[in-house]
PDB file with one MODEL, atoms N, CA, C and O in Angstrom:
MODEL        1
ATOM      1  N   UNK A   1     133.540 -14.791  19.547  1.00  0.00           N
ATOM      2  CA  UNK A   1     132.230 -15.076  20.095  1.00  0.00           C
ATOM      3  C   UNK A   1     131.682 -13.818  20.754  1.00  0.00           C
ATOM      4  O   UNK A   1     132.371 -13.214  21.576  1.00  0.00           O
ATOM      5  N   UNK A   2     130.325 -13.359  20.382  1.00  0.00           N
ATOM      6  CA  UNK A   2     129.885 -12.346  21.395  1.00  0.00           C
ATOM      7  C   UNK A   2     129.493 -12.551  22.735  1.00  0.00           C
ATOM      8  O   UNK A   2     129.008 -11.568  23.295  1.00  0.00           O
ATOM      9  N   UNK A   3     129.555 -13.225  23.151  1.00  0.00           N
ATOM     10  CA  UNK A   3     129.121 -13.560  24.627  1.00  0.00           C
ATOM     11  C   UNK A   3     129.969 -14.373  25.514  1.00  0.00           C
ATOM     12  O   UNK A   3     129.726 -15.529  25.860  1.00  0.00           O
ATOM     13  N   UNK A   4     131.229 -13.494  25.930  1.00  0.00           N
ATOM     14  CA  UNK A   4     132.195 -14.066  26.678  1.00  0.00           C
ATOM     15  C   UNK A   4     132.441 -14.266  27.756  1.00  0.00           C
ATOM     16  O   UNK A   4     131.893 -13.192  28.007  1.00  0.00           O
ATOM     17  N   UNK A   5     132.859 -14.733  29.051  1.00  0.00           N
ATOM     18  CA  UNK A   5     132.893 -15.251  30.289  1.00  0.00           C
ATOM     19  C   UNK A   5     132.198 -14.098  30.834  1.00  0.00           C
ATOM     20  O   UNK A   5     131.103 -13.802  31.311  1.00  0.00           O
ATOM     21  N   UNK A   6     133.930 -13.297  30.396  1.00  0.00           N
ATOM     22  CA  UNK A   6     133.856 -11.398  31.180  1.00  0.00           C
ATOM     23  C   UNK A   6     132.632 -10.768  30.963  1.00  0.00           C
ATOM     24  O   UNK A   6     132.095 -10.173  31.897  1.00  0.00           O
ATOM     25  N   UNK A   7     132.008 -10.826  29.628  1.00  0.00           N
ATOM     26  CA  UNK A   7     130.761 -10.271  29.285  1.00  0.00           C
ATOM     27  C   UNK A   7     129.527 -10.363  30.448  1.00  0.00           C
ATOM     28  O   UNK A   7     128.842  -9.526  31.036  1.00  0.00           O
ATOM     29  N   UNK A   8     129.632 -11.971  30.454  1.00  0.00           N
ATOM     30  CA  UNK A   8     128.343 -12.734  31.125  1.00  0.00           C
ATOM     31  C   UNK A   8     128.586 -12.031  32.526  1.00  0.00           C
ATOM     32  O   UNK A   8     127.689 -11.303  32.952  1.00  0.00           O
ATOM     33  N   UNK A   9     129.873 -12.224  33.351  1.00  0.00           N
ATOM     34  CA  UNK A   9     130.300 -11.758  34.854  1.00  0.00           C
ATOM     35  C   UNK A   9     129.583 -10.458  35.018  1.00  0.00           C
ATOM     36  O   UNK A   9     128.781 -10.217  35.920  1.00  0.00           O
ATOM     37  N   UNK A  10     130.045  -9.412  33.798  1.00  0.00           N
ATOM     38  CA  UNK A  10     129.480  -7.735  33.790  1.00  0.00           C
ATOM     39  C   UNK A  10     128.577  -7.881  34.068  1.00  0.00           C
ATOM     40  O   UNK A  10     128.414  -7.561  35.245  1.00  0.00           O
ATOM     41  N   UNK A  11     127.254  -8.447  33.331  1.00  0.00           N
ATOM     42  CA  UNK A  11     126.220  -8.517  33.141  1.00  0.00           C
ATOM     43  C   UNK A  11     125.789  -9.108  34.767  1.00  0.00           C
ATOM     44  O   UNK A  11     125.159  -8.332  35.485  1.00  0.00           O
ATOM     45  N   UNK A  12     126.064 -10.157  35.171  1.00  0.00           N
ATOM     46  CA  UNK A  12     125.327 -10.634  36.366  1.00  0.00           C
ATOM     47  C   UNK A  12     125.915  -9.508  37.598  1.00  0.00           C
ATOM     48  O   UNK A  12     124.974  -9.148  38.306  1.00  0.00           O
ATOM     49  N   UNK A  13     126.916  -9.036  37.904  1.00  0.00           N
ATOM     50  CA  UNK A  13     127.610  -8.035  38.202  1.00  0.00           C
ATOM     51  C   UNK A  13     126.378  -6.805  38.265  1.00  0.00           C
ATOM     52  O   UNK A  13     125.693  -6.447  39.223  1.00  0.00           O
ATOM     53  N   UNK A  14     126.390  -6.484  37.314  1.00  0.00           N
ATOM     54  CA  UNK A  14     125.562  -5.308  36.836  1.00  0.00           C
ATOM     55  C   UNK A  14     124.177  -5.264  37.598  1.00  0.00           C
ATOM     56  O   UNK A  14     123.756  -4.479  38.447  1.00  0.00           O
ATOM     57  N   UNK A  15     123.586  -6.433  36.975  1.00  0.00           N
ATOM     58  CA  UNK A  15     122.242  -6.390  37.398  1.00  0.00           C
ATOM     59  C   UNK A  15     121.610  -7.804  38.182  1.00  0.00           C
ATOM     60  O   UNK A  15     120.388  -7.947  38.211  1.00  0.00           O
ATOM     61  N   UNK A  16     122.301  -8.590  38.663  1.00  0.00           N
ATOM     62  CA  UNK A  16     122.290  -9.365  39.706  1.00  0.00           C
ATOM     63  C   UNK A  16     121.661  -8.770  40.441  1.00  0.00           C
ATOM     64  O   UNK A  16     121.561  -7.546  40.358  1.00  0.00           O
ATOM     65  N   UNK A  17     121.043  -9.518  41.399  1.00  0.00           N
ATOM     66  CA  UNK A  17     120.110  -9.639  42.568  1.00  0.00           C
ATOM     67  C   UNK A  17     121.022  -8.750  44.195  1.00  0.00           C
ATOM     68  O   UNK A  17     120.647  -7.771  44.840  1.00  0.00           O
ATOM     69  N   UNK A  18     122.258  -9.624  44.368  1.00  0.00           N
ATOM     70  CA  UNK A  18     123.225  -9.245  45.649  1.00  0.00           C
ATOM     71  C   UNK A  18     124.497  -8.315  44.684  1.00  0.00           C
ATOM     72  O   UNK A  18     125.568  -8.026  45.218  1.00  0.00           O
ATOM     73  N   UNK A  19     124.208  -7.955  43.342  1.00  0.00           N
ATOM     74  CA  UNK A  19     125.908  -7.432  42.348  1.00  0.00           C
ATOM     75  C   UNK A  19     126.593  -8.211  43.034  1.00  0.00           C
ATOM     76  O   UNK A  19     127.097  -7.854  44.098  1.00  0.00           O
ATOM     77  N   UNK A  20     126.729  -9.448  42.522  1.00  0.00           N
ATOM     78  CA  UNK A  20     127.939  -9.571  42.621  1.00  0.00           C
ATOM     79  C   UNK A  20     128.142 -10.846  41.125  1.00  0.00           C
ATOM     80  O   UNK A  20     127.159 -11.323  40.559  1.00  0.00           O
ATOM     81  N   UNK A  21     129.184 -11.090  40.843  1.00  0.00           N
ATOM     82  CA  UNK A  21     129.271 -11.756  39.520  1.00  0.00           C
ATOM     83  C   UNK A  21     129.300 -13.358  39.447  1.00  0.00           C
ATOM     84  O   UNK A  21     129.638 -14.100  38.525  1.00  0.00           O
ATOM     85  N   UNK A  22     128.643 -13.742  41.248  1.00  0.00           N
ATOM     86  CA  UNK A  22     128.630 -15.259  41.268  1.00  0.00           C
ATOM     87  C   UNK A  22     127.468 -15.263  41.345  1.00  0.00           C
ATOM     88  O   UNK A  22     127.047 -16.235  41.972  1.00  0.00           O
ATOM     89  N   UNK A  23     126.228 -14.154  40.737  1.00  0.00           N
ATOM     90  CA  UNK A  23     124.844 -14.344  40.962  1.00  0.00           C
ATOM     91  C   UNK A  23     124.506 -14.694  39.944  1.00  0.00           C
ATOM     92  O   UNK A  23     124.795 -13.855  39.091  1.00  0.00           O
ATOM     93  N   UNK A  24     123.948 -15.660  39.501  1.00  0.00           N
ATOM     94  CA  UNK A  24     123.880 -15.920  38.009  1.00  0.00           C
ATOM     95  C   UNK A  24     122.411 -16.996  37.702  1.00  0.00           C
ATOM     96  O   UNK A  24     121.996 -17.393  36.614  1.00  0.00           O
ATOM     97  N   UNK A  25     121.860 -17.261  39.086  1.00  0.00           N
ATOM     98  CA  UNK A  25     120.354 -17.421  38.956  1.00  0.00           C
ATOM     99  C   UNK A  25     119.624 -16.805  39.067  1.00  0.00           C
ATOM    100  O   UNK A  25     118.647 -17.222  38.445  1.00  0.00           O
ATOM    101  N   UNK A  26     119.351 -15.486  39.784  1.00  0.00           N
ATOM    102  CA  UNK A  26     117.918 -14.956  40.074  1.00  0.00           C
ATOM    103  C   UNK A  26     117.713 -14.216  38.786  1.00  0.00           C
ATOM    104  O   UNK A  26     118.421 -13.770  37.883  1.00  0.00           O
ATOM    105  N   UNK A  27     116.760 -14.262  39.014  1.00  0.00           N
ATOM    106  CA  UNK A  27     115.603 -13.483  38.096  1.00  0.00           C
ATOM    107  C   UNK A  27     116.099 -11.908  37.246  1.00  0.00           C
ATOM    108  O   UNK A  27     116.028 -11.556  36.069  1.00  0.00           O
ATOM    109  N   UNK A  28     116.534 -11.334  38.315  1.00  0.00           N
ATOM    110  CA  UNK A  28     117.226 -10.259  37.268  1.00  0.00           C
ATOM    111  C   UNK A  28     118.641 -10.582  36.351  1.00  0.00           C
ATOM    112  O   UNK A  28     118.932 -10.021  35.295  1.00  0.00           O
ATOM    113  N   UNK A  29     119.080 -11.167  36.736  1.00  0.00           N
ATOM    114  CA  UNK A  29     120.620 -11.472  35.906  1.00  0.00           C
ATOM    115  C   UNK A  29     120.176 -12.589  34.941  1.00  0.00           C
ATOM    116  O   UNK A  29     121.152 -13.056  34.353  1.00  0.00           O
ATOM    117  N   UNK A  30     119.413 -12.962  34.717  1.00  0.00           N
ATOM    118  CA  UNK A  30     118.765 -14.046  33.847  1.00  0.00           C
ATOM    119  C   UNK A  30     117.866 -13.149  32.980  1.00  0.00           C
ATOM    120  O   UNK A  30     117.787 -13.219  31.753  1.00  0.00           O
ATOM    121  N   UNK A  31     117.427 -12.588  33.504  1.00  0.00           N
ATOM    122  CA  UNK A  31     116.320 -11.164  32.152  1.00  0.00           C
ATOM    123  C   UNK A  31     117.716 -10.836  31.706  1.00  0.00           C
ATOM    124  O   UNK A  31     118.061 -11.414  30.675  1.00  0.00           O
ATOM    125  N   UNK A  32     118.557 -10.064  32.240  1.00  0.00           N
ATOM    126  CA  UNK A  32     119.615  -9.265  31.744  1.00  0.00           C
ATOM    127  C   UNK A  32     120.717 -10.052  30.568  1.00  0.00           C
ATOM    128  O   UNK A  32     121.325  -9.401  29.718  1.00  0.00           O
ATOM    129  N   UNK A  33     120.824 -11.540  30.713  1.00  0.00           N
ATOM    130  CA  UNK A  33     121.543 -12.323  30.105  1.00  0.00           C
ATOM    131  C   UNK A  33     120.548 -12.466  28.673  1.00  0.00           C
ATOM    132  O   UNK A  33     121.098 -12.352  27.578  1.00  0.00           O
ATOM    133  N   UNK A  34     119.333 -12.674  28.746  1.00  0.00           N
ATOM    134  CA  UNK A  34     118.154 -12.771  27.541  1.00  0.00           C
ATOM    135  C   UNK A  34     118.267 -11.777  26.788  1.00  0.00           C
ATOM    136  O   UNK A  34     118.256 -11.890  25.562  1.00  0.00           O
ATOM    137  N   UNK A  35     118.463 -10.023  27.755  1.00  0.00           N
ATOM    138  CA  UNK A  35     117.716  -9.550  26.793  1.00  0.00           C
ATOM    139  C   UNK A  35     119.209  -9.036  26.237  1.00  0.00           C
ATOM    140  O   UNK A  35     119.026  -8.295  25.271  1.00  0.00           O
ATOM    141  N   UNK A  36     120.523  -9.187  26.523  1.00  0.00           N
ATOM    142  CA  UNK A  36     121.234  -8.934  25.808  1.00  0.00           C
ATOM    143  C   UNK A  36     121.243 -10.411  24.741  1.00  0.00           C
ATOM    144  O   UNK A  36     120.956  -9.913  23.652  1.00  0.00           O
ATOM    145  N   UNK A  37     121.367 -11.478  24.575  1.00  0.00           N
ATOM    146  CA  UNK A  37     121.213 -12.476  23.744  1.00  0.00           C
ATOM    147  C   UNK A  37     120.192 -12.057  22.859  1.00  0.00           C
ATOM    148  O   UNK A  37     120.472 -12.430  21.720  1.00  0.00           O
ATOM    149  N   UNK A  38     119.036 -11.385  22.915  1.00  0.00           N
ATOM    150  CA  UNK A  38     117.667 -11.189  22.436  1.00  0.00           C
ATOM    151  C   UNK A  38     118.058  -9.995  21.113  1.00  0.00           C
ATOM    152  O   UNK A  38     117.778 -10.146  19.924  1.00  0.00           O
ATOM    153  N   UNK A  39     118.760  -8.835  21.726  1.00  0.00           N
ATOM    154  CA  UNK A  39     119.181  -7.838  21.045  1.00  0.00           C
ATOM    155  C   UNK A  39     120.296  -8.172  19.994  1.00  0.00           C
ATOM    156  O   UNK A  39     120.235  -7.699  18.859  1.00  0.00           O
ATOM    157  N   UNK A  40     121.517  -9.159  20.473  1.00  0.00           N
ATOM    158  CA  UNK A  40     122.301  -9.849  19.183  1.00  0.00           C
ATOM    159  C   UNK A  40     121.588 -10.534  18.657  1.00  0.00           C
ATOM    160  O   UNK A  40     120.954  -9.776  17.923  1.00  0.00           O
ATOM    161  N   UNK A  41     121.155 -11.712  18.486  1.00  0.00           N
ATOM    162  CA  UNK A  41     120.235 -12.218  17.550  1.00  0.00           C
ATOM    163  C   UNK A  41     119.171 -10.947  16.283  1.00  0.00           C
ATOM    164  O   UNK A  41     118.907 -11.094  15.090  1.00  0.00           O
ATOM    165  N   UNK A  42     118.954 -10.238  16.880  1.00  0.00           N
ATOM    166  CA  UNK A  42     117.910  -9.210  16.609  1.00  0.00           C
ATOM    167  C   UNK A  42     118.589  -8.648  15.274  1.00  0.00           C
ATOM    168  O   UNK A  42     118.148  -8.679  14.125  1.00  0.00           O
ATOM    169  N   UNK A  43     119.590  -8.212  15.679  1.00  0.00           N
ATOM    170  CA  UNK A  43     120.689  -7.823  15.098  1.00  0.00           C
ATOM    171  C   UNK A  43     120.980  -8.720  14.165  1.00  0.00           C
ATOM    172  O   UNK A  43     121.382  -8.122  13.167  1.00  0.00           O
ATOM    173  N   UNK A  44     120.970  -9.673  14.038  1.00  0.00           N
ATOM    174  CA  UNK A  44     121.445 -10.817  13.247  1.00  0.00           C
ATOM    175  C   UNK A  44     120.485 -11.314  12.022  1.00  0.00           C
ATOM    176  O   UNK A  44     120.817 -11.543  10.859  1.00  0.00           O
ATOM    177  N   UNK A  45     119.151 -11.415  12.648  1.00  0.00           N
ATOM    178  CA  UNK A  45     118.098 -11.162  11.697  1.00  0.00           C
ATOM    179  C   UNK A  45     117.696 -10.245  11.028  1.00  0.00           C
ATOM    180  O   UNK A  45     116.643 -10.487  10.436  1.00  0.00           O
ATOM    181  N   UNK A  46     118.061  -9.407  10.902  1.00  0.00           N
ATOM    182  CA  UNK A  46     117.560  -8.045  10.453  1.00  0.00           C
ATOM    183  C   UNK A  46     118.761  -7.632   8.997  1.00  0.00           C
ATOM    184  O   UNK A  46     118.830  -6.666   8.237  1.00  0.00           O
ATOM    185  N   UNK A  47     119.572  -8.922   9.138  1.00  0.00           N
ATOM    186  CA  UNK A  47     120.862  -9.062   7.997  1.00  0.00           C
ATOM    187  C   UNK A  47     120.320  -9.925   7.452  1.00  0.00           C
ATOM    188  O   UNK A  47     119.952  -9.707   6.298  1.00  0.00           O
ATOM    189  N   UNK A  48     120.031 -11.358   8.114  1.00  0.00           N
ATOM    190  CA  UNK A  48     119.990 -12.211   7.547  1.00  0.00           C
ATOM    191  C   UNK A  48     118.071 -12.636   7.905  1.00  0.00           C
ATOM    192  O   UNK A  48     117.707 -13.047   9.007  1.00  0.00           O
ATOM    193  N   UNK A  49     117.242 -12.445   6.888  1.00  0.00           N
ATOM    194  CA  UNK A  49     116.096 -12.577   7.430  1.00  0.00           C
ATOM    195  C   UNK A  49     115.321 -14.237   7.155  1.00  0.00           C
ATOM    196  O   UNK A  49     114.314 -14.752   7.641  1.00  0.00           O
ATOM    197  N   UNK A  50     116.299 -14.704   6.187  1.00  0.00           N
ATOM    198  CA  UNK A  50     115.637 -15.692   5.868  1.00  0.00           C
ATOM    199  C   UNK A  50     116.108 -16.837   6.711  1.00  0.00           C
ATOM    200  O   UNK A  50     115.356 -17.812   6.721  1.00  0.00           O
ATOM    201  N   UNK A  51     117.345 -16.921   7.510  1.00  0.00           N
ATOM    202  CA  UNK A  51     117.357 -17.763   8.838  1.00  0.00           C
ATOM    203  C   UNK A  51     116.450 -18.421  10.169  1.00  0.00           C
ATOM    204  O   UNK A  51     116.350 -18.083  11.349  1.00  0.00           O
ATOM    205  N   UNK A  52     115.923 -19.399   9.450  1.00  0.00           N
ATOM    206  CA  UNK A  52     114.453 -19.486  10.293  1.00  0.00           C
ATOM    207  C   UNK A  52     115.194 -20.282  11.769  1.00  0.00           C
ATOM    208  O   UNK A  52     114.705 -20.493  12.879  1.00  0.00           O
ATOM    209  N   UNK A  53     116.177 -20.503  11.362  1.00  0.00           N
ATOM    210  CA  UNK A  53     116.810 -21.769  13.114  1.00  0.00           C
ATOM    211  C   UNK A  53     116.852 -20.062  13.773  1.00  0.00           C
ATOM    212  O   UNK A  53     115.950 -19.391  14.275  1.00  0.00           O
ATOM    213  N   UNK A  54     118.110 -19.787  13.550  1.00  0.00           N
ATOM    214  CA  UNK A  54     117.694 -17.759  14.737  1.00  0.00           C
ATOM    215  C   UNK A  54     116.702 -17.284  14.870  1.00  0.00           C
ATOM    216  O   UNK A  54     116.530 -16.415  15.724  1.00  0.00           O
ATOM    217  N   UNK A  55     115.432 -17.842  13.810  1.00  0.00           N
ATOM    218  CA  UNK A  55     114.026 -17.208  14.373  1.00  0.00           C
ATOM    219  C   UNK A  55     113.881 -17.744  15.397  1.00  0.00           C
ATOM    220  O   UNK A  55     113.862 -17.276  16.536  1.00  0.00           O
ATOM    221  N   UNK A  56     113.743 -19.001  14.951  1.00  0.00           N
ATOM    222  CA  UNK A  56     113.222 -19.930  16.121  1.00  0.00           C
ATOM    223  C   UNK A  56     113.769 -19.714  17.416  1.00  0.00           C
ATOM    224  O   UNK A  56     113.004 -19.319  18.296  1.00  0.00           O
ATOM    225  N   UNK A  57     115.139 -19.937  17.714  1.00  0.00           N
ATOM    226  CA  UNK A  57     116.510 -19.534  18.933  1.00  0.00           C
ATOM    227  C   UNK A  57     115.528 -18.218  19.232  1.00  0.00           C
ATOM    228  O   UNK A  57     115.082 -18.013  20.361  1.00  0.00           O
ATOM    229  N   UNK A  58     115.290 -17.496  18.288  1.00  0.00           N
ATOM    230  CA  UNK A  58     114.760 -15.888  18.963  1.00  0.00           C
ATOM    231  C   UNK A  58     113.471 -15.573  20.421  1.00  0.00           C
ATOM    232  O   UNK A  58     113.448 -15.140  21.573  1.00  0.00           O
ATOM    233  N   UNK A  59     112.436 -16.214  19.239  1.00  0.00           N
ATOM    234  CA  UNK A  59     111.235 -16.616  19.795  1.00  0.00           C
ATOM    235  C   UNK A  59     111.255 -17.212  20.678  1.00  0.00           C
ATOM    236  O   UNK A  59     110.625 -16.603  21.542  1.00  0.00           O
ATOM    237  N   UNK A  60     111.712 -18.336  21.132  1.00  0.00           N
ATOM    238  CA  UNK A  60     112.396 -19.101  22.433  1.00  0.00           C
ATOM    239  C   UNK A  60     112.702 -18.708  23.512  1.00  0.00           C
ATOM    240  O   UNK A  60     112.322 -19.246  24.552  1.00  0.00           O
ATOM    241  N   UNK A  61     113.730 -17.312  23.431  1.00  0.00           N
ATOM    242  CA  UNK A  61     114.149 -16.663  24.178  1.00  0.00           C
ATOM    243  C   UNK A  61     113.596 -15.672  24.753  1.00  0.00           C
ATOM    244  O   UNK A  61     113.707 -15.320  25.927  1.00  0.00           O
ATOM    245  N   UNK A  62     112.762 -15.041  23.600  1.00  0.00           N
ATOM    246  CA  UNK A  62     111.923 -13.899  24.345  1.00  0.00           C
ATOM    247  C   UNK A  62     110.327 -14.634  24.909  1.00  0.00           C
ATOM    248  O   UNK A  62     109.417 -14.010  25.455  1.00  0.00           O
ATOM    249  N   UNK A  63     110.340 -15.446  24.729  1.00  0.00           N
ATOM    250  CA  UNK A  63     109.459 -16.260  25.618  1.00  0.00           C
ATOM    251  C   UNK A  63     109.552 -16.602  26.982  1.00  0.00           C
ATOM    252  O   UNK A  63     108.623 -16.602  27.790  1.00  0.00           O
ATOM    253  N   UNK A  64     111.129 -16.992  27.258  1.00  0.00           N
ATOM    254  CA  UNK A  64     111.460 -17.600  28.505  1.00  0.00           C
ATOM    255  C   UNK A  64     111.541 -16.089  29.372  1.00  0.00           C
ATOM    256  O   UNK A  64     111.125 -15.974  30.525  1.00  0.00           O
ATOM    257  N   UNK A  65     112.218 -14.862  28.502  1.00  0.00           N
ATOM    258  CA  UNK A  65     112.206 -13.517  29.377  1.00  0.00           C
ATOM    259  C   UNK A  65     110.820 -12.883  29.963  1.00  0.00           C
ATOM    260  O   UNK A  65     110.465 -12.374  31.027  1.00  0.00           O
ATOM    261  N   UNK A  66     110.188 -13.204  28.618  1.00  0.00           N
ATOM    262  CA  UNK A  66     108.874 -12.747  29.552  1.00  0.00           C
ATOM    263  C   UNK A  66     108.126 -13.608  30.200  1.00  0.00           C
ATOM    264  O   UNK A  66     107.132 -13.066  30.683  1.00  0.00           O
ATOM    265  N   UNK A  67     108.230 -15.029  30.456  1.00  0.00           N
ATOM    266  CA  UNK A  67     107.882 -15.858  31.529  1.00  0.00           C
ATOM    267  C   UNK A  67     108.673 -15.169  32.672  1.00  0.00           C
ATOM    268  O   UNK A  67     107.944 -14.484  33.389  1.00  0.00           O
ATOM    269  N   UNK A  68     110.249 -15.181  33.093  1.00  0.00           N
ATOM    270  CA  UNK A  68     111.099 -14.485  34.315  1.00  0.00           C
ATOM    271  C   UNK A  68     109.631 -13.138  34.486  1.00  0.00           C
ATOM    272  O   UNK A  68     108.790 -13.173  35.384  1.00  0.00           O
ATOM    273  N   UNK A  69     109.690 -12.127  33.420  1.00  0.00           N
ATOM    274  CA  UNK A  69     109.371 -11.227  34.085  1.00  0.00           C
ATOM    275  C   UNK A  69     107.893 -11.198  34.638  1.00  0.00           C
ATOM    276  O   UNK A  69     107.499 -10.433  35.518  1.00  0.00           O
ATOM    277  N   UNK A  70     106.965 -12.363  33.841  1.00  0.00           N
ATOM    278  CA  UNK A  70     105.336 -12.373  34.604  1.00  0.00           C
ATOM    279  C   UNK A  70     105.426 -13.132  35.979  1.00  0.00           C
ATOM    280  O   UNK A  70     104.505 -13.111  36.795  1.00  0.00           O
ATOM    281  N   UNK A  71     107.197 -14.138  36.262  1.00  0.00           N
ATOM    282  CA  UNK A  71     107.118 -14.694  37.729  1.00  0.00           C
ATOM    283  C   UNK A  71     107.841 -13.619  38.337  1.00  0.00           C
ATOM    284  O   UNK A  71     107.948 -13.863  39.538  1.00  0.00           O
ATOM    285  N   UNK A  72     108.427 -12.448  38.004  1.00  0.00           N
ATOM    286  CA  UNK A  72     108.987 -11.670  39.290  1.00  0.00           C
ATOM    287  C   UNK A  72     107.843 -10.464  39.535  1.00  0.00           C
ATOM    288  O   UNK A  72     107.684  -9.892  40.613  1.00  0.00           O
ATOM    289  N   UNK A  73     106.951 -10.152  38.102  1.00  0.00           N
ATOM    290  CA  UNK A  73     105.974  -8.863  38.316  1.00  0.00           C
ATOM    291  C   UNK A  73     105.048  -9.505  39.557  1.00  0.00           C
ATOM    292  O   UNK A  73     104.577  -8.764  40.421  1.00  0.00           O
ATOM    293  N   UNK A  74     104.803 -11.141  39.564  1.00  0.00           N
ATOM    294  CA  UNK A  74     103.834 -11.566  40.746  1.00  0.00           C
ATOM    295  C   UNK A  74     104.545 -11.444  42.004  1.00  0.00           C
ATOM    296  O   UNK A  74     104.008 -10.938  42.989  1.00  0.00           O
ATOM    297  N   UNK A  75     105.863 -11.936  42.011  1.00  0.00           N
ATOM    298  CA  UNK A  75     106.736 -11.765  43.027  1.00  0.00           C
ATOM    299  C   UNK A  75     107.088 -10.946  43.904  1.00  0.00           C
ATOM    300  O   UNK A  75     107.008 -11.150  45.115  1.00  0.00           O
ATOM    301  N   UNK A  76     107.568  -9.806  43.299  1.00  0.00           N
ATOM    302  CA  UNK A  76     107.846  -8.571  44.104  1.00  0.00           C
ATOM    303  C   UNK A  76     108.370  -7.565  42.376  1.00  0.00           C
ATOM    304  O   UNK A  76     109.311  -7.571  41.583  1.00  0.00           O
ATOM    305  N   UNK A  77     106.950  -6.779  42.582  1.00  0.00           N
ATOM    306  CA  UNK A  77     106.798  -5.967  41.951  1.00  0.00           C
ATOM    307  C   UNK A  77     107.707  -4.592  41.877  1.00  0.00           C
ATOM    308  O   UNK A  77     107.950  -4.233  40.725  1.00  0.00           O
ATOM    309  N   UNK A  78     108.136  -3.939  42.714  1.00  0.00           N
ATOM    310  CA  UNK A  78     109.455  -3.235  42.538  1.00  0.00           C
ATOM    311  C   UNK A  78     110.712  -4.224  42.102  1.00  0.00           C
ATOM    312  O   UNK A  78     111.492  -3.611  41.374  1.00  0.00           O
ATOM    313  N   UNK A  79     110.983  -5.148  42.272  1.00  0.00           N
ATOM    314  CA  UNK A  79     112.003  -5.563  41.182  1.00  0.00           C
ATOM    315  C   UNK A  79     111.673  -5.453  40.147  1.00  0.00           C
ATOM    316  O   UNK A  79     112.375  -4.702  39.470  1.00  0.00           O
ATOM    317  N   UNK A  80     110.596  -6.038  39.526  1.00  0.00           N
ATOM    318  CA  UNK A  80     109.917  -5.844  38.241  1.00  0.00           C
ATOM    319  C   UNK A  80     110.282  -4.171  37.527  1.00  0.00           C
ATOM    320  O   UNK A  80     111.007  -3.977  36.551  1.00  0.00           O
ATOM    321  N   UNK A  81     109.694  -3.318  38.174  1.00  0.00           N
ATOM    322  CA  UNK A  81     109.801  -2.000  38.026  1.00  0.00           C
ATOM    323  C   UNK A  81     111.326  -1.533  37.786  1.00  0.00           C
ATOM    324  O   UNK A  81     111.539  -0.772  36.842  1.00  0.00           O
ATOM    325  N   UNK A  82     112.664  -2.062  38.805  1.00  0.00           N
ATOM    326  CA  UNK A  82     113.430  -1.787  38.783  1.00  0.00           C
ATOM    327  C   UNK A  82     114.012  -2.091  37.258  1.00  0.00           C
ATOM    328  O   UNK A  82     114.417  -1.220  36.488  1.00  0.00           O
ATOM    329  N   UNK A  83     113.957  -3.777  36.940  1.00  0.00           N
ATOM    330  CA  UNK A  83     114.436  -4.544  35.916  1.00  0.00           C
ATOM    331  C   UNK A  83     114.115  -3.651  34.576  1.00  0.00           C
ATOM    332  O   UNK A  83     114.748  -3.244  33.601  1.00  0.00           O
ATOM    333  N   UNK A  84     112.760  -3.576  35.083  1.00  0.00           N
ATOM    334  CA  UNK A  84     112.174  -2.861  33.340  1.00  0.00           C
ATOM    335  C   UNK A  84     113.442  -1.740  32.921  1.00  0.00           C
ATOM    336  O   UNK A  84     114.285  -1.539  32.047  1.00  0.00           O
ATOM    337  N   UNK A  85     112.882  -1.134  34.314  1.00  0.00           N
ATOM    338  CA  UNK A  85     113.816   0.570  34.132  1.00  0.00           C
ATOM    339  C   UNK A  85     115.545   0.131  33.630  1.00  0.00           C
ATOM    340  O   UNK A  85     116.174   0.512  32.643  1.00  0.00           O
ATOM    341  N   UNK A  86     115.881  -0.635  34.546  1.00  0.00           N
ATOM    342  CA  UNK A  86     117.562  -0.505  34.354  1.00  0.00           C
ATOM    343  C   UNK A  86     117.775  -1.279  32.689  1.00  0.00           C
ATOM    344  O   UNK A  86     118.789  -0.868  32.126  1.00  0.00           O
ATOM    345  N   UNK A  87     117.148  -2.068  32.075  1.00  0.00           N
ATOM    346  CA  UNK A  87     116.866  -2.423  30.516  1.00  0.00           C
ATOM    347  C   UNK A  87     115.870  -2.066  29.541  1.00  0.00           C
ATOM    348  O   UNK A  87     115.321  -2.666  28.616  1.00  0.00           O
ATOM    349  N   UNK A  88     115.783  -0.591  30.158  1.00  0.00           N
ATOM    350  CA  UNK A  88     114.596  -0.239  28.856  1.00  0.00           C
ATOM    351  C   UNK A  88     113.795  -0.990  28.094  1.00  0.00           C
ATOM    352  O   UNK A  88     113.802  -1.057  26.865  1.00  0.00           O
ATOM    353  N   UNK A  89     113.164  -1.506  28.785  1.00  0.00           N
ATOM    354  CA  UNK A  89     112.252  -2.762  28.646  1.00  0.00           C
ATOM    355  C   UNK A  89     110.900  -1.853  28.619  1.00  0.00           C
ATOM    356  O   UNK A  89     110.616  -1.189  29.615  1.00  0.00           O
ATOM    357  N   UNK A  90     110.120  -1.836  27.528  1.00  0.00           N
ATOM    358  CA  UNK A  90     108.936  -1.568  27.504  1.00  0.00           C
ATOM    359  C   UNK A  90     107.355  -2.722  27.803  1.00  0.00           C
ATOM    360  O   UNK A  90     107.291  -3.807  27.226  1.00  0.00           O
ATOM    361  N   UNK A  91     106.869  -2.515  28.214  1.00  0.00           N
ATOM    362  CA  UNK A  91     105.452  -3.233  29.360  1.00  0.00           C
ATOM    363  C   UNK A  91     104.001  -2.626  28.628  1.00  0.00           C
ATOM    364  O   UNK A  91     102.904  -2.899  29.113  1.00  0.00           O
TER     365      UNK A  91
ENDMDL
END
C-alpha cells in the first residue's frame, strides 16, 4: 500500500500545525495528506488514463484541498503562505 501508518505520522509530523504526529486535523496536515494522495493518483492516471473511478477519487480530492486552502488563506494568511511554500503549491 502507498500510504502507510509511518507515512501518514511523517507527513502530519512534518507539516502539522504543533509537529507533532498526533496532529492530524488542522488544516496544514490535511493539505499535506491531499496533496501527497493527489500526486499518487496523478501518477496513476497518467498510466492508466481511461480509469474514470481515479478520475473521479482525483477531482474530489483536489477539491476538498483547495476548499482547506480558501478556509485557511481567509484564516490566517501566513499559514497559507507558509503551506503553499513548504508544498510547492502553485496559487
Amino acid at each position: 500500500m502507498y500510504l502507510t501508518s509511518e507515512k501518514k505520522a511523517e507527513l502530519f509530523e512534518k507539516h502539522g500545525a504543533q509537529h507533532k504526529a498526533t496532529d492530524t486535523g488542522s488544516a496544514e496536515s490535511q493539505i499535506a495528506l491531499f496533496t501527497f494522495r493527489i500526486s499518487h493518483l496523478t501518477a496513476h492516471m497518467q498510466k492508466n488514463h481511461k480509469d474514470v473511478g481515479t478520475k473521479r477519487a482525483l477531482l474530489a480530492l483536489v477539491g476538498k484541498r483547495r476548499r482547506l486552502l480558501d478556509y485557511l488563506k481567509e484564516r490566517d494568511i501566513e499559514r497559507y503562505r507558509a503551506v503553499l511554500k513548504d508544498l510547492d503549491l502553485r496559487k
